[in-house]
Backbone as numpy.savetxt, mean C-alpha at the origin, in Angstrom:
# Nx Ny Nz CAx CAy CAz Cx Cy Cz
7.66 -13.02 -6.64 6.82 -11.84 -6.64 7.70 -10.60 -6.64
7.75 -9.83 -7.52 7.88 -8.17 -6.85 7.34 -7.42 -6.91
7.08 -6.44 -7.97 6.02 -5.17 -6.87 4.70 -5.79 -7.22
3.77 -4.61 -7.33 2.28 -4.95 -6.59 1.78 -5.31 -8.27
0.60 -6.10 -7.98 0.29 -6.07 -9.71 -0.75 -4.94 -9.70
-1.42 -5.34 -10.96 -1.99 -3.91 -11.13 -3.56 -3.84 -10.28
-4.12 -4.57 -9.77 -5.38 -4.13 -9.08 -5.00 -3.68 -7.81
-3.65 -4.21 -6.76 -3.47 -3.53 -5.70 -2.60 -2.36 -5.95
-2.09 -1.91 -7.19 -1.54 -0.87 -7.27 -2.34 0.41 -7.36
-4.25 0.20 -7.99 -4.83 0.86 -8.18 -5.49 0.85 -6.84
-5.81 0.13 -5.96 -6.20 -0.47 -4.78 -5.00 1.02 -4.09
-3.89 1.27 -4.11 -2.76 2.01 -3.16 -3.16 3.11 -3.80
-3.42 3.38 -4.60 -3.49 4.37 -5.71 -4.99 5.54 -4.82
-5.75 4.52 -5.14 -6.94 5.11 -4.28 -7.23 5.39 -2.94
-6.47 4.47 -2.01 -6.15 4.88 -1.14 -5.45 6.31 -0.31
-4.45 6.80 -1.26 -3.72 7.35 -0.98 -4.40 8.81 -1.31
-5.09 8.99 -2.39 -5.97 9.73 -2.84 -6.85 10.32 -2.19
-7.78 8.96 -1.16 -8.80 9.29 -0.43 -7.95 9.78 0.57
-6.63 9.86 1.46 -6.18 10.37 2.85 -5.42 11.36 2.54
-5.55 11.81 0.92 -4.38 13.04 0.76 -5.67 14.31 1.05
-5.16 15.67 1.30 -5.85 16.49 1.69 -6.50 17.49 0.44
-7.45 17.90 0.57 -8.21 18.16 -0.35 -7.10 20.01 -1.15
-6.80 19.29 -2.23 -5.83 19.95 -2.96 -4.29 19.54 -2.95
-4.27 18.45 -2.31 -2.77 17.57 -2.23 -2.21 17.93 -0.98
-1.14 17.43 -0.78 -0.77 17.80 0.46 0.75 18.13 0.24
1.26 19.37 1.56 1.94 20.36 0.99 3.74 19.58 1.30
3.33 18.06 1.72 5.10 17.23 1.76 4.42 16.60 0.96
3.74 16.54 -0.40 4.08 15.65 -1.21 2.67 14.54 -0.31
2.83 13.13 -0.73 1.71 11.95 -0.18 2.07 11.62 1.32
3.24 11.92 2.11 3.75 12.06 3.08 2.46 11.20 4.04
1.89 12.27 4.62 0.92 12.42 5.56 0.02 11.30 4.87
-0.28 11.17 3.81 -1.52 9.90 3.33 -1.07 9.14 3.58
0.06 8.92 3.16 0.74 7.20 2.84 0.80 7.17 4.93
1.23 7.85 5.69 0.81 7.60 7.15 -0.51 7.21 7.62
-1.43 7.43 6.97 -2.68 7.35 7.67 -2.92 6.33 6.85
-2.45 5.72 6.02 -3.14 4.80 5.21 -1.98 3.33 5.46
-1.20 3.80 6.47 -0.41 2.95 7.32 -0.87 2.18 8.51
-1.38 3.56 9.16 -2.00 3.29 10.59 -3.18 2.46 10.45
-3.48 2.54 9.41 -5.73 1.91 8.98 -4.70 0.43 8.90
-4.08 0.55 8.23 -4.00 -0.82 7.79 -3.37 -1.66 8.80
-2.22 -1.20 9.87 -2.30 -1.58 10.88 -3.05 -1.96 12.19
-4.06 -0.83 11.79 -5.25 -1.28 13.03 -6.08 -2.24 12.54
-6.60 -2.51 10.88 -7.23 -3.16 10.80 -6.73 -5.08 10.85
-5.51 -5.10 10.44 -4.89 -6.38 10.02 -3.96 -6.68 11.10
-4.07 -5.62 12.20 -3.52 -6.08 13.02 -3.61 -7.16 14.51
-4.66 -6.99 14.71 -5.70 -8.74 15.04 -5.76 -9.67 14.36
-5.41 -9.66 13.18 -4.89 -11.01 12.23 -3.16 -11.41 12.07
-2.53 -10.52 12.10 -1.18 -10.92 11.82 -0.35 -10.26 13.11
-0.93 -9.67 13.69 0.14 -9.19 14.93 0.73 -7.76 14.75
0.92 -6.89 15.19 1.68 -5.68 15.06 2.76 -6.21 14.33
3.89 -6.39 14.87 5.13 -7.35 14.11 5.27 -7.74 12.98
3.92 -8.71 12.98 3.33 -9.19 11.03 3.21 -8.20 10.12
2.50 -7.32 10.88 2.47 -6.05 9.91 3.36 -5.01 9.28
4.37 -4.73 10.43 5.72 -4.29 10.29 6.25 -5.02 9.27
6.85 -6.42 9.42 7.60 -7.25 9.00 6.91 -7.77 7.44
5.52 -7.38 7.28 5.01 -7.29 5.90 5.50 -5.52 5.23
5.30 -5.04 5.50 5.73 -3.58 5.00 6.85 -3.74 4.70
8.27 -4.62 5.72 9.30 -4.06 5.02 9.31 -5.32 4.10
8.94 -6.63 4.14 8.95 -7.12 2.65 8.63 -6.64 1.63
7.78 -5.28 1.83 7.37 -4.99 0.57 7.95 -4.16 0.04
8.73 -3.33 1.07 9.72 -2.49 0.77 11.33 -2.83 -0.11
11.37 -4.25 0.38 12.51 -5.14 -0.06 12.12 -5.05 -1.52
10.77 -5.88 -1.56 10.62 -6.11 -2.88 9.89 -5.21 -3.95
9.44 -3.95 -3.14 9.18 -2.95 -4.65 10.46 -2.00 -4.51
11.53 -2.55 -4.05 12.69 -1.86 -4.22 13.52 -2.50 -5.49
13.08 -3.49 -6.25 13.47 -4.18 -7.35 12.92 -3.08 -8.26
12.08 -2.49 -8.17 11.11 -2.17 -9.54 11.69 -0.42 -8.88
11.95 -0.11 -8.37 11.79 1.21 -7.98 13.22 1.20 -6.61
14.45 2.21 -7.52 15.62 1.49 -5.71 15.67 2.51 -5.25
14.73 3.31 -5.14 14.48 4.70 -4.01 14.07 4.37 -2.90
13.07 3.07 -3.04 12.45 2.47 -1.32 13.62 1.68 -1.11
14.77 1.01 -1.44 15.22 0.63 -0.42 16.27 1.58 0.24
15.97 2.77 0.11 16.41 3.68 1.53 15.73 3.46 2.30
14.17 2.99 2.58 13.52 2.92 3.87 13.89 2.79 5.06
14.43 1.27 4.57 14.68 1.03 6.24 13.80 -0.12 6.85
13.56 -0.13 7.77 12.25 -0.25 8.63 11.31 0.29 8.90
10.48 0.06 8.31 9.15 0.28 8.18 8.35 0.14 10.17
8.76 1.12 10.63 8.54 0.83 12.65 7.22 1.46 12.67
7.24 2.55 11.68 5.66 2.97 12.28 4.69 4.39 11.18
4.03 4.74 11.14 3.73 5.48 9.98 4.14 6.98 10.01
5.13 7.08 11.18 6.00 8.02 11.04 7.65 8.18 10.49
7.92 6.54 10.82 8.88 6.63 9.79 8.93 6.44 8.00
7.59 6.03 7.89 6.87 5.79 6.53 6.91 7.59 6.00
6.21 8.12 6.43 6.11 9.58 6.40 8.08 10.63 6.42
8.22 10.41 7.29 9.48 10.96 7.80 10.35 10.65 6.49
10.59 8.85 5.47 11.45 8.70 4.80 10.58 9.60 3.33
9.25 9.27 3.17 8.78 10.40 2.05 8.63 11.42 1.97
8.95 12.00 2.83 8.79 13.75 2.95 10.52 13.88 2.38
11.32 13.12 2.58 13.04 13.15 2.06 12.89 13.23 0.30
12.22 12.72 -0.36 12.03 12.52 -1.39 11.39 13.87 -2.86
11.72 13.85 -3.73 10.87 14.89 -5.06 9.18 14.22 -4.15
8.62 14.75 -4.51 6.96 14.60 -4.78 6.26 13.87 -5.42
7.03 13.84 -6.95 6.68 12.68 -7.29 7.02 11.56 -7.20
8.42 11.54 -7.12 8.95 10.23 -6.24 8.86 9.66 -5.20
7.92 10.63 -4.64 7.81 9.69 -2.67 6.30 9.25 -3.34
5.46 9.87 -4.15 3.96 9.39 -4.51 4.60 7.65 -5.23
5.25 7.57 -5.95 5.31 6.42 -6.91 6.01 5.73 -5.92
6.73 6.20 -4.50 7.18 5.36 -3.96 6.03 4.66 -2.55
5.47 5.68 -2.58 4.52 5.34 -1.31 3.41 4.15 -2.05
2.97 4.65 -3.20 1.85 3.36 -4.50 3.01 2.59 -4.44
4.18 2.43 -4.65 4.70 0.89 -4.69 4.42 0.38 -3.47
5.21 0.63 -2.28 5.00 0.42 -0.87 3.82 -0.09 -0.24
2.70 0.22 -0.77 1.32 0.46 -0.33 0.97 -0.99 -1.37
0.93 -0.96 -2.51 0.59 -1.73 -3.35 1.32 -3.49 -2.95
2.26 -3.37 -3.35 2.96 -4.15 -2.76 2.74 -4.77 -1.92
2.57 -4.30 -0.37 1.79 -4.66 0.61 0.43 -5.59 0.53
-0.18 -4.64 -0.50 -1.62 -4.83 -0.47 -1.90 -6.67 -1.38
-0.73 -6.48 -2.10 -0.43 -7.88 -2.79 0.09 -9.08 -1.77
0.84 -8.49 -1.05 1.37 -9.35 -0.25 0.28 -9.88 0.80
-0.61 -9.34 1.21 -1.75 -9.52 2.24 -2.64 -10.19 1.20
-2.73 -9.95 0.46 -3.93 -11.00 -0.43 -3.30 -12.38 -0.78
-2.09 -12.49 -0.69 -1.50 -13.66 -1.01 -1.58 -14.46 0.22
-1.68 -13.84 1.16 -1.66 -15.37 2.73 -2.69 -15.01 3.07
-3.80 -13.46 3.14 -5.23 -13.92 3.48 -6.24 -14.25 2.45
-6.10 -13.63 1.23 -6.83 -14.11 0.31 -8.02 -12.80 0.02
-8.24 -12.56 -1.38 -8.86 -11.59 -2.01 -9.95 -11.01 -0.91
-11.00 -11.91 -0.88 -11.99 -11.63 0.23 -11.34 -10.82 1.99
-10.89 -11.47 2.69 -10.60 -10.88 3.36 -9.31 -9.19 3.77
-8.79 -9.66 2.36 -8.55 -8.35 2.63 -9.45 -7.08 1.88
-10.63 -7.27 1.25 -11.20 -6.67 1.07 -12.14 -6.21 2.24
-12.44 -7.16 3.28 -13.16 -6.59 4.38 -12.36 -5.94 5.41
-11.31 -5.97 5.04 -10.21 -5.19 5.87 -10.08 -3.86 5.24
-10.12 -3.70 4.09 -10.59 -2.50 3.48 -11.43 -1.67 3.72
-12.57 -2.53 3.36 -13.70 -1.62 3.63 -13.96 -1.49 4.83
-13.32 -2.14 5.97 -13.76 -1.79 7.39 -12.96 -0.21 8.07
-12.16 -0.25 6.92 -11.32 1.24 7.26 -11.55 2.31 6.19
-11.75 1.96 5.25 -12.38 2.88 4.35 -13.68 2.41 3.23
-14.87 2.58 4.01 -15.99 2.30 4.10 -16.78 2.97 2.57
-16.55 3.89 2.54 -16.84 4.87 1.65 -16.17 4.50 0.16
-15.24 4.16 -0.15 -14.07 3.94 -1.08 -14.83 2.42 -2.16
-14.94 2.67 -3.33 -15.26 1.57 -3.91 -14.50 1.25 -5.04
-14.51 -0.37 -4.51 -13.53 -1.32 -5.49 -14.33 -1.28 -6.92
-13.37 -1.15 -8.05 -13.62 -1.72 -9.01 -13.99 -3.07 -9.49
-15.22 -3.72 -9.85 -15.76 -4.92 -10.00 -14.67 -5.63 -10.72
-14.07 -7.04 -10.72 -13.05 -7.63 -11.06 -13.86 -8.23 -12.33
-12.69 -7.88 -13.40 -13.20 -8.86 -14.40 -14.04 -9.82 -14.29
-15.04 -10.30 -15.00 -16.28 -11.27 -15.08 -15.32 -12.73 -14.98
-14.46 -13.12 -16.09 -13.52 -14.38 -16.56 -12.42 -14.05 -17.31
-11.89 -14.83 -16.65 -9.98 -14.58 -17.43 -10.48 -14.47 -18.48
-9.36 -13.67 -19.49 -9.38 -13.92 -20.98 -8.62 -15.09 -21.29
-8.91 -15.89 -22.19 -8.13 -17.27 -22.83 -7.06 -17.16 -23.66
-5.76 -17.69 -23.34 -4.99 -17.06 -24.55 -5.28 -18.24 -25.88
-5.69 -17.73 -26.91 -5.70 -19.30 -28.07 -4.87 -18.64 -28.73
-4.19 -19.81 -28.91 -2.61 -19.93 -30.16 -2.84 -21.22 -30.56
């Protein structure tokens, strides 16, 4: 696996959108990509442990640092102030494409050991309001 594919990238995408402040915010996604740290910690964090959650962030940091090697300055991912603290270091648009990898990434990585469904109710239990795009009806077939 490395970074996020494309439904949890649009999944980070929107996220980040809904917690940025109405006209952007003035460090860049900084402050979103924090609050959209903390949700996801409070929500998944009765399932995987504080720790789990940490220790999922910086896998994801590891690994959307393949596709993008600005996140692996991170670090450790300890809390959504050091999430914030390392993107406010960054251009604007580079902490945004770095916070959607980060975020995305994540969001891939949590669907892979809980599975589509539940992290969708982990979603919507923190951002209630926010609606998923209906998933394709059926794969397309490749014929050759």
């Amino acid at each position: 696996m490395g970074g996020p594919d494309e439904a949890q990238l649009a999944r980070a995408k929107r996220l980040l959108a809904y917690e940025s402040a109405p006209g952007g915010c003035s460090n860049g996604c900084a402050g979103a990509a924090g609050r959209v740290y903390d949700k996801l910690t409070t929500r998944l964090g009765p399932l995987l442990g504080a720790a789990g959650v940490r220790a999922l962030f910086a896998r994801s940091a590891r690994l959307a640092s393949r596709d993008l090697a600005v996140v692996a300055g991170v670090g450790l991912l300890e809390s959504s102030t050091t999430l914030a603290a390392f993107l406010q270091g960054l251009e604007p648009g580079v902490a945004q494409q770095a916070a959607e990898a980060l975020i995305g990434t994540f969001l891939s990585l949590i669907t892979t050991f809980i599975g589509e469904r539940l992290t969708l109710q982990a979603l919507r239990s923190a951002w209630p309001t926010i609606e998923d795009p209906a998933p394709d009806p059926a794969p397309k077939e490749n014929k050759e």
